[in-house]
C-alpha positions as CSV (number, residue, x, y, z in Angstrom):
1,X,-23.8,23.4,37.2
2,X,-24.0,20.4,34.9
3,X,-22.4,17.2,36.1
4,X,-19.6,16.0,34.4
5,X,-18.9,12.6,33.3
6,X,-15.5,10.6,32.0
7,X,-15.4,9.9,28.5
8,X,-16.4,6.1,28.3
9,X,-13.8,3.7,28.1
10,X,-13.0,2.0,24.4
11,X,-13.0,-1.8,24.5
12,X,-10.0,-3.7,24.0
13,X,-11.3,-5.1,20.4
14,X,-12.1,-1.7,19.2
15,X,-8.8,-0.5,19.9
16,X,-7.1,-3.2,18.3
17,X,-9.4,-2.4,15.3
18,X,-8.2,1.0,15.5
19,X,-4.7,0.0,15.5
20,X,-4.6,-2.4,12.4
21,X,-7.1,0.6,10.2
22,X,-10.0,-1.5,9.8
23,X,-11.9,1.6,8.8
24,X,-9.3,2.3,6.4
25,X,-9.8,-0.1,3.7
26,X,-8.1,2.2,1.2
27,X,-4.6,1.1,2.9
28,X,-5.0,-2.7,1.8
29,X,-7.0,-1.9,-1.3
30,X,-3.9,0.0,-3.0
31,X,-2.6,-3.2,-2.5
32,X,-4.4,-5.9,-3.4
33,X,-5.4,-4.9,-7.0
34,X,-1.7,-4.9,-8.2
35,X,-1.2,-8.1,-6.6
36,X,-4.5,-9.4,-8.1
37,X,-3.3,-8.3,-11.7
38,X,0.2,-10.3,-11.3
39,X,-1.7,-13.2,-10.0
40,X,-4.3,-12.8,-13.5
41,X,-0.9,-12.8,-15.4
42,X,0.8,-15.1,-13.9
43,X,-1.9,-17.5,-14.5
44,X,-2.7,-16.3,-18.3
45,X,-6.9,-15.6,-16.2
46,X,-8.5,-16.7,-13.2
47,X,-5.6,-18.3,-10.5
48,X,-8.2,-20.5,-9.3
49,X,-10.2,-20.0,-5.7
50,X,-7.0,-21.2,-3.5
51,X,-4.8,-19.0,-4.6
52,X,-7.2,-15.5,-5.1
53,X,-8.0,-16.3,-1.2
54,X,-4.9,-16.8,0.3
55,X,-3.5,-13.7,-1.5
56,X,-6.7,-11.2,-0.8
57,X,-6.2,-12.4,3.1
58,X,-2.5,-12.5,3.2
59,X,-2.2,-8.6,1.8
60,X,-5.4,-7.7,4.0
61,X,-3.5,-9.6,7.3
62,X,0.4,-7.9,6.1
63,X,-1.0,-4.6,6.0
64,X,-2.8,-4.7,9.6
65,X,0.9,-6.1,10.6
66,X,2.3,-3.3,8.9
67,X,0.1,-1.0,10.2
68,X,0.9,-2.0,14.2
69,X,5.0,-1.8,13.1
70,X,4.6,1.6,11.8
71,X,2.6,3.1,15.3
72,X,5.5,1.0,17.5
73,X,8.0,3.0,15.7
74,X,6.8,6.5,15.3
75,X,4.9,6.5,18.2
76,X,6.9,9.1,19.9
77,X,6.6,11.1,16.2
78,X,2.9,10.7,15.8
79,X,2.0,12.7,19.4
80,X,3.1,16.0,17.2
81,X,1.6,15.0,13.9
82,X,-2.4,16.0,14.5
83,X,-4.0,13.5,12.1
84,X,-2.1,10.9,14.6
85,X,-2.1,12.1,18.2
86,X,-4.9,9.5,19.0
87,X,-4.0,6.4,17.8
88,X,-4.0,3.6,20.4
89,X,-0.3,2.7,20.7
90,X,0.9,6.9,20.7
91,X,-2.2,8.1,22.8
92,X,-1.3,5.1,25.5
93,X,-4.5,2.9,25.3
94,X,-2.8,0.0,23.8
95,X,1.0,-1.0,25.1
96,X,4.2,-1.6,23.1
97,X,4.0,-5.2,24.1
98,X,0.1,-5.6,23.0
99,X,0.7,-4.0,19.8
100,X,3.9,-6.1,18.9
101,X,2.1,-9.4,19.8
102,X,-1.0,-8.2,17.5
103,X,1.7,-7.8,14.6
104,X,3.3,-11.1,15.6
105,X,-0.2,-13.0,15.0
106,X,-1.0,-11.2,12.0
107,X,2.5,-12.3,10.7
108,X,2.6,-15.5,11.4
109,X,-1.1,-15.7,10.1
110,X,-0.3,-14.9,6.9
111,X,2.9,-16.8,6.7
112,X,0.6,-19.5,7.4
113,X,-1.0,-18.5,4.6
114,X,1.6,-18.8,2.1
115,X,2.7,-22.2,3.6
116,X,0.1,-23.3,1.6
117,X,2.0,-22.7,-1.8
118,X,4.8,-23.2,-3.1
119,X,8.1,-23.0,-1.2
120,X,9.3,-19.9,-4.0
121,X,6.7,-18.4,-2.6
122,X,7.6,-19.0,0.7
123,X,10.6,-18.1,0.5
124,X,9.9,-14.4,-1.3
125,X,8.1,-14.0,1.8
126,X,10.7,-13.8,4.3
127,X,12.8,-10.7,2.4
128,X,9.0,-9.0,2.4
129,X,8.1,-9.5,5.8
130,X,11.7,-7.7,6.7
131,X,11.4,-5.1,4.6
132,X,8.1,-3.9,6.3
133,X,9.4,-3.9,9.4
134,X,12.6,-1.7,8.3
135,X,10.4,0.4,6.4
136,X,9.3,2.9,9.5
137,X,12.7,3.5,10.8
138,X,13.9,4.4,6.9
139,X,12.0,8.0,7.4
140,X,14.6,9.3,9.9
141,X,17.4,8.9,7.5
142,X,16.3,7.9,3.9
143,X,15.1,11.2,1.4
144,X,12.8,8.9,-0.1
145,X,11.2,6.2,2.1
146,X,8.4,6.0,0.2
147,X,10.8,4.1,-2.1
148,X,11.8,1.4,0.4
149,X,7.6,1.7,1.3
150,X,7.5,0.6,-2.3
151,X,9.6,-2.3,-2.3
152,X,7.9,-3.5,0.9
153,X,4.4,-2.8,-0.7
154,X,5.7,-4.6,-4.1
155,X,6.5,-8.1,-3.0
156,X,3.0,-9.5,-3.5
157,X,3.3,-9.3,-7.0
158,X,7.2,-11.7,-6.8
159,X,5.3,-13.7,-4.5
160,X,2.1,-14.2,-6.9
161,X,4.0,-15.0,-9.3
162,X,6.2,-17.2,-7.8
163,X,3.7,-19.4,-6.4
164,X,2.2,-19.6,-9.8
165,X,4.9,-20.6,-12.3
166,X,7.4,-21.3,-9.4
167,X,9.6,-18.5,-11.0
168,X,9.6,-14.5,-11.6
169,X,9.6,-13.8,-14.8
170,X,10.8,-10.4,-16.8
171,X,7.3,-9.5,-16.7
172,X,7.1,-9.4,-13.5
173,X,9.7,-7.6,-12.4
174,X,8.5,-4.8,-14.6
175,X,5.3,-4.5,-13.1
176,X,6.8,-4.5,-9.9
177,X,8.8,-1.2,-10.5
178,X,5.2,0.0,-11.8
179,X,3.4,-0.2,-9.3
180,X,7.0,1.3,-7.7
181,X,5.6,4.5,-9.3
182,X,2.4,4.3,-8.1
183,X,3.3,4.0,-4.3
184,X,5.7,6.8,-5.2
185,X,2.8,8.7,-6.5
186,X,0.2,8.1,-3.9
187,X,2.3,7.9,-0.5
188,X,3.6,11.4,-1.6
189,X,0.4,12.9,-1.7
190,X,-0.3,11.3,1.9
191,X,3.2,12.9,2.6
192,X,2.1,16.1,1.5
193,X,-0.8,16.2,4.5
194,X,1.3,16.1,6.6
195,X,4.1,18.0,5.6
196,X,4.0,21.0,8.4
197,X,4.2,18.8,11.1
198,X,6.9,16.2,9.1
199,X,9.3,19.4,8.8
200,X,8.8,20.3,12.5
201,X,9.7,17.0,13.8
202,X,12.2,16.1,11.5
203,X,10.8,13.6,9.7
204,X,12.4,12.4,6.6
205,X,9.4,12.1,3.7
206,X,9.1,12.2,-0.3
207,X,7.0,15.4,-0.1
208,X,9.8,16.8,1.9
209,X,12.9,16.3,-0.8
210,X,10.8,17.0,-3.4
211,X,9.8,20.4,-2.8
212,X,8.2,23.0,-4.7
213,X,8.3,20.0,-7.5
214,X,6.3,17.8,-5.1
215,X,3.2,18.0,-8.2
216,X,5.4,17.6,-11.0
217,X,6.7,14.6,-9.3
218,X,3.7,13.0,-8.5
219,X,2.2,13.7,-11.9
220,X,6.2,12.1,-13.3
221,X,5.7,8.7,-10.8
222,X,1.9,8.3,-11.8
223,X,3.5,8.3,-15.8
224,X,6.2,5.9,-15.0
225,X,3.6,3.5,-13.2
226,X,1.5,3.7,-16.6
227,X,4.2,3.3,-19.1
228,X,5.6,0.3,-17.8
229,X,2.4,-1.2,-16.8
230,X,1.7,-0.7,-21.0
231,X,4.7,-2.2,-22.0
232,X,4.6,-4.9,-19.7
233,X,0.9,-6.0,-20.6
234,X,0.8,-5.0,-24.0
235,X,2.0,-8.3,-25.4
236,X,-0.3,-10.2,-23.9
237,X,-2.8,-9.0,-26.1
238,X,-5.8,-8.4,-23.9
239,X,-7.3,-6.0,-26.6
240,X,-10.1,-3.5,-25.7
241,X,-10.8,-4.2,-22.4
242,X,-7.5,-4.3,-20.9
243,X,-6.7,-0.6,-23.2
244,X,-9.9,0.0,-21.5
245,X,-8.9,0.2,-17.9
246,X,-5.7,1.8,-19.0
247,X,-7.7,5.2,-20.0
248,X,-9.7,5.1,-17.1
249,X,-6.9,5.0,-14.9
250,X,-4.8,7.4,-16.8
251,X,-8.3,9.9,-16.5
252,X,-8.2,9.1,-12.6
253,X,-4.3,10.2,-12.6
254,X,-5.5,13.6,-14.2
255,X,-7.5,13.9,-11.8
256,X,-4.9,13.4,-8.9
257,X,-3.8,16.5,-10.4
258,X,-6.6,18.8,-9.8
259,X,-6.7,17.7,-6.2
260,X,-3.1,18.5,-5.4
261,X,-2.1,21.5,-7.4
262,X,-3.1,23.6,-4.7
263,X,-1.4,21.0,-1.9
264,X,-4.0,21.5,0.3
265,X,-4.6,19.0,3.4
266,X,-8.2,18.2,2.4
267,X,-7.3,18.0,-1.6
268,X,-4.0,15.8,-0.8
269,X,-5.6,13.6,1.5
270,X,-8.6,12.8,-0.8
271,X,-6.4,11.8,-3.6
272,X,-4.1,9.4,-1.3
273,X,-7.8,7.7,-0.1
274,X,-9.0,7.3,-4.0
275,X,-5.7,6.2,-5.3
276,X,-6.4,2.4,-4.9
277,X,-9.0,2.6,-8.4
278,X,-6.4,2.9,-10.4
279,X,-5.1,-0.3,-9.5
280,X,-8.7,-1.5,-9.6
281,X,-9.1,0.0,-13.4
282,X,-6.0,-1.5,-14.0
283,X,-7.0,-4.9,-12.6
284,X,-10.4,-4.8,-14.3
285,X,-8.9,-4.9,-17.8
286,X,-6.7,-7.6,-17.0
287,X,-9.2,-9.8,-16.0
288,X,-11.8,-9.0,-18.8
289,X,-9.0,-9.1,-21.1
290,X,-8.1,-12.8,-20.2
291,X,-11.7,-13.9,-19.7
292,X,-12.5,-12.9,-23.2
293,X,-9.3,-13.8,-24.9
């Protein structure tokens, strides 16, 4: 009879790795482009190298943070969700305590960060740092917390443009409640992966509420988002390559489509993992658009 042997113990660094989705880059990238666009806009082109740093960390850093809130708090949901029974802080390899002191550093790492700009911009940060840490406990009594996921997700673009012009402008608010559509969109196609299990445990989520009209709603938020980001932008006159990234990213929302209509796990989960191009098609006309205005 073959010998047996314990699985081999993960390292403490891995684990941590693990917690804050390193592999993941899709979780920070459907952030960062948005924010990169306001930051574009706000400065009429490139922000200058300060600025483009400090925000590409800071989103990358408030995500991990994010990330370690969201296990603390569901971690007695996620042992009956399959696609989370193994991560660190649920499956017991990483403590309450080590995973709250890994968010605290991240925090404070990218407050740090802003520190470095102006104080508007400082001071945006504080309602946005609060808002991701509520946001996990909004799915046991909110319909909609991909919403108050959306707010959370939507302060970099206040922020950029507050430490830009000191000030946030109509223009930005409106892009804001864009991309309010697009986390909408994209965060209810994660929802619907994991739907089955959300209903068993009674987990509150977007997918849930919505229904049969989960697709329809999807396809409605991914509208919204483009609309507004149009009639935001428009005036600005960024010409072809800015109308440019719009029709690519309206072709990649059309897209979305054929992946979900059948609300499959596989189908669902692919489009939430690809969503963050269309803020990268979006971003991508921006920036030609100013560079060649």
């Amino acid at each position: 009879m073959p010998a047996s042997f314990p699985a081999p113990q993960r390292s403490k660094l891995s684990l941590y790795l693990d917690l804050i989705r390193f592999d993941r880059p899709a979780g920070w990238l459907v952030l960062v482009w948005p924010t990169l666009s306001a930051l574009w806009v706000a400065g009429r082109g490139f922000p200058g190298w300060h600025l483009l740093a400090v925000f590409v960390l800071g989103t990358v850093l408030m995500r991990s943070a994010g990330c370690t809130i969201n296990d603390i708090a569901d971690r007695d949901f996620d042992r009956h969700v399959k696609r989370t029974t193994q991560r660190p802080v649920t499956s017991g390899q990483i403590s309450v305590r080590e995973a709250a002191m890994v968010g605290l550093v991240l925090t404070l790492v990218a407050f740090g960060l802003v520190l470095s700009t102006r104080w508007e911009a400082v001071a945006w940060s504080v309602p946005a740092v609060l808002f991701t840490i509520l946001y996990p406990f909004t799915k046991r009594f909110f319909a909609m917390p991909q919403a108050f996921l959306g707010i959370a997700f939507n302060f970099g673009i206040v922020i950029a443009f507050a430490a830009v012009t000191g000030e946030v402008p109509a223009t930005a608010w409106t892009l804001w409640l864009a991309n309010m559509f697009l986390v909408l969109a994209y965060d209810t196609e994660y929802a619907m992966v994991d739907r089955d299990d959300d209903l068993k445990i009674g987990m509150k989520t977007s997918a849930i509420t919505l229904g049969r009209f989960d697709v329809a709603g999807v396809m409605g938020f991914f509208a919204l988002c483009w609309l507004l980001t149009a009639w935001a932008l428009a005036p600005y006159r960024l010409g072809w390559p800015f109308w440019t990234g719009m029709v690519v990213a309206a072709a990649q929302m059309l897209w979305h489509f054929t992946l979900i209509r059948h609300r499959t796990r596989e189908g669902c989960f692919v489009a939430f993992s690809k969503s963050h191009w269309i803020g990268a098609a979006i971003f991508a006309g921006v920036a030609l658009g100013f560079a060649l205005r």
